[in-house]
C-alpha positions as CSV (number, residue, x, y, z in Angstrom):
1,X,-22.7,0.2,16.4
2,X,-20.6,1.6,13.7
3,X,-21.9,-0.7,11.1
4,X,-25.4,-0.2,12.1
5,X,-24.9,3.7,12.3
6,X,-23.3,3.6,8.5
7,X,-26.1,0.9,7.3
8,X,-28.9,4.2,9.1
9,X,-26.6,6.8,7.3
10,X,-26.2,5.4,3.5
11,X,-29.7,6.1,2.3
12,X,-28.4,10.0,2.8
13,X,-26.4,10.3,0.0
14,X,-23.3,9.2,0.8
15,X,-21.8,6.8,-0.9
16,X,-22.2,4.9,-4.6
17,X,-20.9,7.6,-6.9
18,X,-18.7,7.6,-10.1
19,X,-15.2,6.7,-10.2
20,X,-12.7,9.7,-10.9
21,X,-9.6,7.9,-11.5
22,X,-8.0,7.0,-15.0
23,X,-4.6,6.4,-15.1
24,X,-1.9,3.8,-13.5
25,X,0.4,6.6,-12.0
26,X,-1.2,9.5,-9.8
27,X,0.3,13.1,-10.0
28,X,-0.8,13.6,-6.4
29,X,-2.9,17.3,-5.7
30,X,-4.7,18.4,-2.8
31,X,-8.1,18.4,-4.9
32,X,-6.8,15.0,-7.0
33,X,-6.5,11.7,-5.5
34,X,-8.9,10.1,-8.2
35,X,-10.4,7.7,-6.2
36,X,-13.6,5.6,-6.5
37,X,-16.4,5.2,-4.1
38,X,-16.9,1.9,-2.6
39,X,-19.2,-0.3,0.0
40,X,-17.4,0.5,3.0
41,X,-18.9,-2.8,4.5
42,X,-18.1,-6.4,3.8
43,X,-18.0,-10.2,5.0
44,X,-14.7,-10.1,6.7
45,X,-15.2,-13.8,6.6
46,X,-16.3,-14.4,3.6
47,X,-13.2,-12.2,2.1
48,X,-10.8,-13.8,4.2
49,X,-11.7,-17.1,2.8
50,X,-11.5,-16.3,-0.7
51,X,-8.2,-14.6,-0.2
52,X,-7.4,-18.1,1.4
53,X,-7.6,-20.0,-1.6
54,X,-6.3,-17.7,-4.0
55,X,-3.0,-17.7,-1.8
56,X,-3.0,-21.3,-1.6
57,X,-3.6,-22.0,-5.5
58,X,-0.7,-19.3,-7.0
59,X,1.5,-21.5,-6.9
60,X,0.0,-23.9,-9.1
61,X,-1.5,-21.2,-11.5
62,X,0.4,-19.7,-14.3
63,X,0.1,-16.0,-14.6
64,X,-0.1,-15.5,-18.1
65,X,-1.1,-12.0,-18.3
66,X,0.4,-9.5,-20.3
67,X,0.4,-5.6,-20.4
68,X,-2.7,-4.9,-22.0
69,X,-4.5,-7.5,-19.7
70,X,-3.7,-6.1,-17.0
71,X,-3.9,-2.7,-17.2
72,X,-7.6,-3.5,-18.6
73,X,-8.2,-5.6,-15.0
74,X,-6.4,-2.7,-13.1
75,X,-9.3,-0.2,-14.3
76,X,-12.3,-2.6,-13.7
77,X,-11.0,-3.3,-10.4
78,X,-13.0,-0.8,-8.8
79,X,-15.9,-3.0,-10.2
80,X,-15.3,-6.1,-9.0
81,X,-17.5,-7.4,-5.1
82,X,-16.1,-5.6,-2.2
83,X,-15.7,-9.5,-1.3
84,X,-13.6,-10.3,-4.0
85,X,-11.9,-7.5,-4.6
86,X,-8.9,-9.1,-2.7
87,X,-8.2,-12.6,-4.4
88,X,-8.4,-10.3,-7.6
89,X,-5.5,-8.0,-6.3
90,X,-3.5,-11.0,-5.6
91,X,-4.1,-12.3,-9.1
92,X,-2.9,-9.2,-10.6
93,X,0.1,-8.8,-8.4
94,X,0.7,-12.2,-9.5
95,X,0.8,-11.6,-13.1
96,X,2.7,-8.5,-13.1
97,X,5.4,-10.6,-11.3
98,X,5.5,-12.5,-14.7
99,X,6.1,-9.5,-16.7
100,X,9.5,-8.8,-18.2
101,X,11.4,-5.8,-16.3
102,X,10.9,-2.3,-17.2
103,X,8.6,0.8,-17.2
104,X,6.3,-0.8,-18.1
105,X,6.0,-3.5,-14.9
106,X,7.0,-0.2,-12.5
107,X,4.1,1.6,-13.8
108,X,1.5,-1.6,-13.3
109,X,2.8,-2.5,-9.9
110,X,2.5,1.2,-8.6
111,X,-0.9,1.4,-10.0
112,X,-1.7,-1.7,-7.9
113,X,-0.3,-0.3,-4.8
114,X,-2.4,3.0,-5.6
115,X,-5.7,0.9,-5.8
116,X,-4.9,-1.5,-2.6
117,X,-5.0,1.4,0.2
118,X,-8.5,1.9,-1.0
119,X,-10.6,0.5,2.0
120,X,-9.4,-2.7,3.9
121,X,-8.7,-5.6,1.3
122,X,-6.2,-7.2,4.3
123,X,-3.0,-7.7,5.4
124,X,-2.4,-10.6,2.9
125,X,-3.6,-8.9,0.2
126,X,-1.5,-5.4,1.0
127,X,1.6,-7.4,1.4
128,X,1.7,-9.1,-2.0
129,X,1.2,-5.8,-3.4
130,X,3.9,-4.4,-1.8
131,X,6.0,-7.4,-2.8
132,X,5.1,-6.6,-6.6
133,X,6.4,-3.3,-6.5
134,X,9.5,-4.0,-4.8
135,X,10.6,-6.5,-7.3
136,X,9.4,-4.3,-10.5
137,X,12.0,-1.6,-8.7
138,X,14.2,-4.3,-8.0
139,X,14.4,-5.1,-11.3
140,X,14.0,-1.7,-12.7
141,X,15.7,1.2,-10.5
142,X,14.0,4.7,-11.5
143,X,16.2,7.8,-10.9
144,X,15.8,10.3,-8.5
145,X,13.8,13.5,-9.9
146,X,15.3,16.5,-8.8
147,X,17.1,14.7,-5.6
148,X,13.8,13.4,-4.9
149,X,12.1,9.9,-4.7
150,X,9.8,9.0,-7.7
151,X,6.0,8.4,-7.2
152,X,6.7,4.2,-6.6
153,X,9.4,4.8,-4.0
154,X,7.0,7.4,-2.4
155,X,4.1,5.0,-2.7
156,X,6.1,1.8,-1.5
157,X,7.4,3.8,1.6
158,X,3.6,5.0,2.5
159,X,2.5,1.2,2.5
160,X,5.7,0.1,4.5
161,X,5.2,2.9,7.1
162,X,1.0,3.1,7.2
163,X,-0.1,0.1,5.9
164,X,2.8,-2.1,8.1
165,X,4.0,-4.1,5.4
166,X,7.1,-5.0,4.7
167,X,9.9,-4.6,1.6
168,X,13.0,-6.6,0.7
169,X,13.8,-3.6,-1.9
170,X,17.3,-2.3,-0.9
171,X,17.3,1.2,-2.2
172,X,18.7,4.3,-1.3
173,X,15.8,5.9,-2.5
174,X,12.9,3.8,-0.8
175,X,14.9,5.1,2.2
176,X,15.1,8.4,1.1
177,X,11.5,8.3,0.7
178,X,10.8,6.7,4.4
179,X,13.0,9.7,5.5
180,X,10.8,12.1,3.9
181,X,7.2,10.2,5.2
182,X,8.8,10.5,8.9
183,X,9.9,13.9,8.5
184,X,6.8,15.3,7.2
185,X,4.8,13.2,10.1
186,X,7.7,15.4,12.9
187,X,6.2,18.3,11.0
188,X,2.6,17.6,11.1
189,X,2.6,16.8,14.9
190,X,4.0,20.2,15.2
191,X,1.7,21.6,13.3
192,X,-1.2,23.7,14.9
193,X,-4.5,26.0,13.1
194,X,-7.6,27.8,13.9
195,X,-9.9,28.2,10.8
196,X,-13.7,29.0,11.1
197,X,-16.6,26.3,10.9
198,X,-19.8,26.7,8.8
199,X,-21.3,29.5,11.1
200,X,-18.4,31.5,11.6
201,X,-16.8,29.8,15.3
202,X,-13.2,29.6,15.6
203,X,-11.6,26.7,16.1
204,X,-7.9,26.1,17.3
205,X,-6.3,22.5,17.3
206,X,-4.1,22.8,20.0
207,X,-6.9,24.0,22.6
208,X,-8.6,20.5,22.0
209,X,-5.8,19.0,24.0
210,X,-7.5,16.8,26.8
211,X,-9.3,14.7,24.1
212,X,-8.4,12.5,20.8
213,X,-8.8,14.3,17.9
214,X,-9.2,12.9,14.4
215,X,-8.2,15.6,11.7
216,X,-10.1,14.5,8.3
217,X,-9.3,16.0,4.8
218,X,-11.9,16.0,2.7
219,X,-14.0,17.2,-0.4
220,X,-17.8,17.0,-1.2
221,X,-17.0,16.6,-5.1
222,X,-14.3,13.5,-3.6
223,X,-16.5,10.0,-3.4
224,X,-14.5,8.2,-1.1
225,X,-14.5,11.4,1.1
226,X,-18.3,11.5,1.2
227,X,-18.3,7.4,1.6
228,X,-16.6,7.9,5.1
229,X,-19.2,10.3,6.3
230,X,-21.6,8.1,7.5
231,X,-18.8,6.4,9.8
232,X,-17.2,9.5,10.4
233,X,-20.6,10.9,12.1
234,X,-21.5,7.6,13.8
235,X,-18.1,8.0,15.6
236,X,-18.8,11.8,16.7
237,X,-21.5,11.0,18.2
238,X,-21.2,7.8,19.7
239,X,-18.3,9.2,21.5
240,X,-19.1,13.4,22.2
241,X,-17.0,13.4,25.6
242,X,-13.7,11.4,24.2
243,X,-13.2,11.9,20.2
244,X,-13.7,15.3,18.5
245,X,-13.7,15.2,14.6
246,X,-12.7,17.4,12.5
247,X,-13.4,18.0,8.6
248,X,-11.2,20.0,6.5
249,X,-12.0,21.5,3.3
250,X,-10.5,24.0,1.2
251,X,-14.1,24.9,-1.0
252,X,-16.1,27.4,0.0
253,X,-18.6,28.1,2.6
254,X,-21.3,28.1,0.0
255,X,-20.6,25.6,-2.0
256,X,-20.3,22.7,1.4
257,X,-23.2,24.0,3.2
258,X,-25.2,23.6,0.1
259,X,-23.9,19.8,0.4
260,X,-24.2,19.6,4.2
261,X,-27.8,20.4,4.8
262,X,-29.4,17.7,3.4
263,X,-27.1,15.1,5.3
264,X,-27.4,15.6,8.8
265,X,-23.3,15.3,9.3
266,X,-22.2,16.2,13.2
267,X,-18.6,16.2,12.9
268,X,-16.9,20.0,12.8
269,X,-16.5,20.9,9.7
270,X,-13.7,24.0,9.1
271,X,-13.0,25.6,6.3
272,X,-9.6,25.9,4.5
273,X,-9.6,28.7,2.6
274,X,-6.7,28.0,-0.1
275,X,-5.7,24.8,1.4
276,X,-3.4,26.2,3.7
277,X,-3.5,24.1,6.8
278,X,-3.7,20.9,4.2
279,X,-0.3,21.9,3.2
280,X,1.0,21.6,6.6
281,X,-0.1,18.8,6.9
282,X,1.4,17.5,3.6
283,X,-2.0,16.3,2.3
284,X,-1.3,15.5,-1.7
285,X,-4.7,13.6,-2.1
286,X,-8.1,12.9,-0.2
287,X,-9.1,11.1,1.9
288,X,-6.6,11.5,4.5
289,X,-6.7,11.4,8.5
290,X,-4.8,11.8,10.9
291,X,-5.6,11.0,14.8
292,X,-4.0,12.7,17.6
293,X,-3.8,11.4,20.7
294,X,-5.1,13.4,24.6
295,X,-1.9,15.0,24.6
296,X,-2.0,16.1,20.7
297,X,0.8,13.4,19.6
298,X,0.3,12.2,16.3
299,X,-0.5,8.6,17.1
300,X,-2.2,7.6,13.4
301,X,-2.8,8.4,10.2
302,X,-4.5,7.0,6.8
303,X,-3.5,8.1,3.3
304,X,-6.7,7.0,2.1
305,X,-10.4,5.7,2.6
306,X,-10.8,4.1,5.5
307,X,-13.6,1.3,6.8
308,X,-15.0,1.6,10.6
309,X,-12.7,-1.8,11.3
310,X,-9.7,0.9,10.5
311,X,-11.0,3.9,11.8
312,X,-11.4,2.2,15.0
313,X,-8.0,0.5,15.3
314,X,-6.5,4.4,14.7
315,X,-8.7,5.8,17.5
316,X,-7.3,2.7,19.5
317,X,-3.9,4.0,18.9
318,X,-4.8,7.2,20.7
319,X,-6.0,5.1,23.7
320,X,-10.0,4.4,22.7
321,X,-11.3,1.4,23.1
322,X,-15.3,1.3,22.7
């Protein structure tokens, strides 16, 4: 139902708009994750089978790119079949792997991991990312910035702890970071609002209690944000008495109503004035969602876009199951 719903919903202006990233390492900000919009819905058989091979054949392949190379598939990635966007993430995880240590091979393998959380390339795919960037640190230890983890620790630790992969890195600062993910996580379960939808209601997180709520952060000038719509609404209303969402934005009454009314989009949307609820909840970029269970435990979340295959495995989490 949720792909027919998003297949009914993407003639609405959802989805297929330009890409807003441009370089390998993100400065993360509340109104700046730079992603790209892309088809939320694939041949999960299709992929699989391609990323098959392409596991299969490394070994016998020799990864001959070099800096330039890369970095110039890293930015056409976005470009490349929904289908095949996998076995093309392994390949440049691959390469990298062959590159000399240094700054260099940090700053490609982190741009990689950046790239792979954007919709659901597998568990395969995710995991030979995070492999790449554990050896380029390995190999290439960055030093803390003001006692604090630097962006590829940070980004290493979000895969490892949302993305379940794994990481042979032995670093005091990829623990450091881990440390930091699970505080912030203690704080945003915690964590309680009441901010005002389009017409003026109030409407308080904690009095929801009873049902799963998923809290999504979001943008209407973000593509990815406005590619998850269309899933997003198919979930509120296939599922009014269990799941209430909830769509956080820090613009303007105006400026999202404008964007709204054309769309049909069910889901609450609240508004954030000055981002003030996004900082309790340590949002640094959009997408991101977290879902709380009946009892308002923090059961989920994703740092990025997510397809209806992963939205629904979160809600499971809370206890769902369509």
């Amino acid at each position: 139902w949720v792909a027919k719903a998003f297949a009914e919903k993407n003639g609405h202006g959802f989805a297929g708009h330009q890409d807003l990233r441009t370089g390998n390492i993100r400065e993360y900000g509340y109104n700046s994750r730079n992603p790209s919009s892309r088809v939320l819905m694939s041949s999960y058989t299709g992929r699989s089978l391609l990323l098959a091979m392409s596991l299969l054949a490394a070994p016998f392949l020799q990864a001959n790119g070099t800096e330039s190379s890369i970095t110039k598939e890293l930015k056409n990635l976005r470009s490349v079949p929904t289908a095949e966007r996998p076995a093309a993430m392994v390949k440049v995880a691959e390469e990298i792997r062959t590159l000399p240590a240094g700054l260099p091979k940090v700053k490609l393998a982190n741009g990689l991991a950046q790239l792979s959380t954007e919709g659901d390339p597998g568990q395969e795919t995710l995991q030979a990312v995070a492999d790449t960037l554990s050896q380029a640190l390995s190999e290439s230890p960055l030093p803390a910035k003001n006692d604090q983890p630097p962006t590829p620790y940070m980004e290493l630790a979000q895969l490892v702890r949302y993305e379940h992969v794994t990481s042979s890195l032995k670093d005091p600062l990829l623990v450091k970071a881990g440390e930091k993910l699970a505080a912030d996580d203690a704080d945003i379960e915690k964590a309680d609002f009441t901010l005002k939808d389009l017409h003026g209601k109030k409407v308080t997180l904690s009095q929801l209690r009873g049902k799963i709520v998923l809290v999504n952060f979001w943008a209407t000038w973000c593509p990815p944000c406005r590619a998850e719509m269309p899933v997003l609404d198919a979930i509120y209303t296939h599922f009014p008495s269990q799941v209430v969402v909830l769509s956080l934005t820090n613009e303007n009454e105006f400026t999202v109503g404008s964007y709204l009314a054309p769309t049909h989009y069910h889901p609450i949307v609240l508004l954030d004035e000055g981002g003030k609820v996004a900082k309790e909840f340590h949002v640094e970029g959009i997408p991101r969602s977290f879902v709380f269970d009946k009892d308002g435990k923090l059961v989920a979340e994703a740092i990025d876009e997510r397809t209806p295959r992963q939205f629904l495995a979160m809600l499971a989490e809370a206890g769902l199951h369509p």
